[in-house]
Steps between C-alpha positions, in 0.01 A plus 500: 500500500689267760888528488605213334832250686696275311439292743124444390704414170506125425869414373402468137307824481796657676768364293252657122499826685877522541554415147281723351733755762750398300438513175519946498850460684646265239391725179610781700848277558545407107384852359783621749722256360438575144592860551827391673626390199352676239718772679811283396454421169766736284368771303557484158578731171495370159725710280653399123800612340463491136786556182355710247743559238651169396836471608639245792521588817778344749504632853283825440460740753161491578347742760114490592331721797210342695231703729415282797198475759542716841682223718530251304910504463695613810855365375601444183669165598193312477390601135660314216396455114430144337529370136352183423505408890907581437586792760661784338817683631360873547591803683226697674527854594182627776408835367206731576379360859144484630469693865518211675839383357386222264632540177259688201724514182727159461787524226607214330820437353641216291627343196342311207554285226241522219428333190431814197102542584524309764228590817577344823237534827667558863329481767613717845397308845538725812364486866652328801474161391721554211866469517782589222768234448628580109831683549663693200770289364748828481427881618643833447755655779363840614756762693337745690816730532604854632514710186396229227239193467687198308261218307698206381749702271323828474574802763262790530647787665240658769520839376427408133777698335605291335218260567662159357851503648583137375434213320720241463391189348771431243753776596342932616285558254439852638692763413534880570214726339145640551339253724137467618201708431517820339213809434527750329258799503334717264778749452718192378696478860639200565447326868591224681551273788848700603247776606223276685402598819344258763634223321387142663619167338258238727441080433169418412563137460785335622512153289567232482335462163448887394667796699310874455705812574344846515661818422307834614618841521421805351646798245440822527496664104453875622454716815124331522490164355625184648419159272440227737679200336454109557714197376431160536784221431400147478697237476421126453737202599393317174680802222752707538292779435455796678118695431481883590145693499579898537226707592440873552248666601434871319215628626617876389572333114828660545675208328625443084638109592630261692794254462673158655891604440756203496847477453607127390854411468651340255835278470603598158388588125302421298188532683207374349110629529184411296115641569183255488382699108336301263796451356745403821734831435862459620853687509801504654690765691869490455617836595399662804339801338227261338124499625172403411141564533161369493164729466186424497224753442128489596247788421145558591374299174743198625869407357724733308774303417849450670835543363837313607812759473862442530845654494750673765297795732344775381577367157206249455360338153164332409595133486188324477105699527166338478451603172241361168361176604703450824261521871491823661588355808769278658603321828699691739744189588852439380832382615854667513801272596883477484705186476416388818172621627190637395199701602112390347271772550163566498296818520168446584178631366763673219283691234146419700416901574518802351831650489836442413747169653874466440763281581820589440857297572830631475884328428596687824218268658237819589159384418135672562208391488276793447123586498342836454105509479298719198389731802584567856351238694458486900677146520809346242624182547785253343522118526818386378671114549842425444596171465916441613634204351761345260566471116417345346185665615320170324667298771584727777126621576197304648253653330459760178377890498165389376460257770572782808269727292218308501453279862223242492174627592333433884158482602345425860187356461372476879 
């Protein structure tokens, strides 16, 4: 076949050729295109944060934890979460990268006001289109120190004994006592933080809407055993509350309980202190021999009953028990307070395994909250809140036991 010139080509016939040339290079062009910016539109996660239990919620902490695509989030400056097109003020925390840097697990952090019921949809945008503008109208103050870690008005000392040094919202409500985490072993020996070895107090997230502390260390309970131990402190700018989670670890089932140890100080006497029982028991303490306590027994079959017992140490009465009609179980939340100040707390999951769960406040201001399982177990843990504020604790707190006890409910959808 004879090579073919162009310049056999009349102009028409050469000017049909080059467009049909063209027409592969300009679908090649827009294809290109499209991917271009596909690759710029933000990724997105629908998530919903829903109240469950009917009460109001005004500036709840709210924390949600988001797994994201290899590479798709490099900085968490350009993520932010929108609410009815309204940006929200958030605080992210990277956790958990991929290998190539990009962030894998995304932790969000912020506060919310919900209607009792209420479900409200959020949607997280991310990629490197996106950029954060919301700003949290007011943060917590974080101070990284030599021997101590201060949040706001709390201080943790780094070697955990005692653990909460301070906290001084309306005056020192901590006073001098057992303070922190406490084991004690099958013989009935008594151990605690004094003794830890290895002991690390480190900031897992560093506000300005939640700050995370967390304690580790560990106790050695005989010549072979050493009970690794974890705490976690978290702290939200929206309550003055402070939310511990004590773990150990006994994989030789070495251990009877464990116990969160507090000493609050008071101003003066009377002191007063009521449990969340059917029937909202109260007392007073006005000498400084007077105590109470609050047990709550669970057996293999389910609730045994709990019994509320008063009078100075080592001299307790029956005050109240769940006897004839009453429930077998009751909430482990309650307040004590003075004149001045108070202290709402909430014990969480109280009465939900087998085994027995006390709580038990003194006039001196010593107060445990105690948990020892039917049977060794490998792992024991306590959640406990305590809620600083002023009395009257109807005015002086932002939120009630019930409330801290129960948060609303999240879900990511996508």
């Amino acid at each position: 076949m004879p090579r073919m010139s162009t310049r056999s080509l009349s102009r028409p016939r050469v000017r049909r050729l080059l467009t049909l040339l063209s027409v592969p290079l300009a679908l090649a062009a827009a294809l290109t295109s499209t991917v271009d910016v596909g690759a710029q539109q933000p990724g997105l996660r629908i998530f919903r944060v829903r109240e469950t239990v009917g009460i109001r919620r005004t500036e709840y902490p709210v924390s949600v934890s988001v797994q994201l695509p290899k590479g798709a989030l490099t900085d968490v400056s350009h993520a932010r979460v929108m609410n009815n097109s309204a940006e929200v003020p958030v605080q992210f925390t990277a956790r958990a990268p991929w290998d190539d840097g990009s962030v894998q697990t995304l932790d969000i952090d912020f506060n919310a006001s919900l209607d009792p019921e209420e479900d409200r949809r959020y949607e997280l945008q991310f990629g490197p289109s996106v950029t954060a503008a919301a700003k949290p109208a007011r943060g917590l103050i974080l101070d990284d120190q030599a021997t101590a870690i201060v949040v706001g008005n709390l201080t943790f000392a780094k070697s955990g004994s005692p653990l909460l040094t301070s906290a001084s919202y309306r005056g020192e409500g901590i006073g001098k006592g057992q303070n922190g985490l406490t084991i004690t072993d099958a013989n009935g020996r008594r151990h605690d933080l004094s003794t830890a070895q290895g002991a690390n107090l480190e900031v897992v997230k560093g506000g300005p809407l939640l700050v995370v502390l967390r304690y580790t260390a560990s106790i050695a309970i005989d010549e072979t055993t050493s009970i690794p131990v974890e705490l976690v402190m978290e702290m939200p700018n929206s309550k003055t509350w402070l939310k511990t989670t004590a773990t150990v670890t006994d994989r030789s089932r070495k251990l009877r309980d464990i116990a969160i140890e507090r000493p609050y100080a008071w101003s003066a006497f009377p002191v007063l202190w009521d449990f969340g029982t059917d029937s909202g028991t109260y007392g007073v303490f006005r000498a400084a021999t007077d105590s109470v306590t609050l047990t709550q027994t669970v057996g293999v079959s389910g609730p045994s009953g709990w019994k509320v017992e008063s009078g100075p140490l080592n001299q307790r009465r029956a005050l109240e028990v769940s006897a004839g009609p009453r429930a077998k179980t009751t909430n482990g939340w309650g307040h004590v307070q003075d004149a001045a100040s108070a202290v709402a707390f909430g014990f969480a999951r109280f009465g939900r395994e087998t085994g027995s769960y006390s709580i038990a406040l003194s006039a001196g201001g010593q107060s445990t909250f105690r948990f020892a399982p039917a049977a060794p177990t490998t792992q024991q843990q306590i959640v406990l809140f305590e809620h600083f504020v002023a009395t009257p604790v109807a005015i002086g707190a932002a939120t009630n036991p019930t409330a801290m006890l129960t948060p609303p409910a999240v879900t990511v959808e996508r």
